[in-house]
C-alpha positions in Angstrom: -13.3 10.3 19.1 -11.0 10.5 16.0 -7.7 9.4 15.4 -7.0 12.9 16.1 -8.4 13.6 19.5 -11.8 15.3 17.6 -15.4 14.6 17.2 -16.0 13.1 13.9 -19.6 15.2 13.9 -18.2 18.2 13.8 -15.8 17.7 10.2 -19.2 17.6 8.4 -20.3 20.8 6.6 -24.3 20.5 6.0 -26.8 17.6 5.5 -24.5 15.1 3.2 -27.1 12.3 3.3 -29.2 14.1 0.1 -25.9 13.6 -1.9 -24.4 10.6 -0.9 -24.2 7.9 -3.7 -27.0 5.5 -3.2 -24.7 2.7 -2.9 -22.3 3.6 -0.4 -21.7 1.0 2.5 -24.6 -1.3 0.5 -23.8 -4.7 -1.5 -24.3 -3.2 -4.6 -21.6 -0.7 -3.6 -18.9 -3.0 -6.1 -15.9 -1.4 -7.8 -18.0 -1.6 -11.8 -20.1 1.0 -10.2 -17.3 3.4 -10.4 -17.0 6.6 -12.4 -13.7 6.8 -13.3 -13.6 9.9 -15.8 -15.9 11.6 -13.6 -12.9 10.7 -10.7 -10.4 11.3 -12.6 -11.8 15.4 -13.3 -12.4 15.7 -9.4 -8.7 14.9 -9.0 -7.6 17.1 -12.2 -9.7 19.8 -10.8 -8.1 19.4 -7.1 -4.4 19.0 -8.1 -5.3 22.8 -10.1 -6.3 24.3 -6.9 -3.0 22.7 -5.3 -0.9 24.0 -7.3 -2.7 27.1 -7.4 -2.3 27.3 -3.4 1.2 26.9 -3.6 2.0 29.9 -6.3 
């Protein structure tokens, strides 16, 4: 159970596993791996959609 009382099985929407970064959880999952522009327009994107919400 999760921290809040549910089934972490059911918070996943589709097969993830074909997208998942080859890295994660693995050795060669180290912090130079990072994309940080790419990160960095995830978050820009997201903080639009906030806002967005909120109008």
């Amino acid at each position: 159970m999760g921290s809040c009382g549910t089934d972490a099985r059911f918070r996943s929407i589709g097969k993830q596993t074909d997208f998942r970064y080859p890295h994660y959880h693995e050795p060669t999952d180290t912090a130079d791996r990072i994309d940080f522009d790419r990160t960095a327009r995830v978050v820009r994107g997201l903080e639009q959609v906030i806002i967005d919400l909120v109008k």
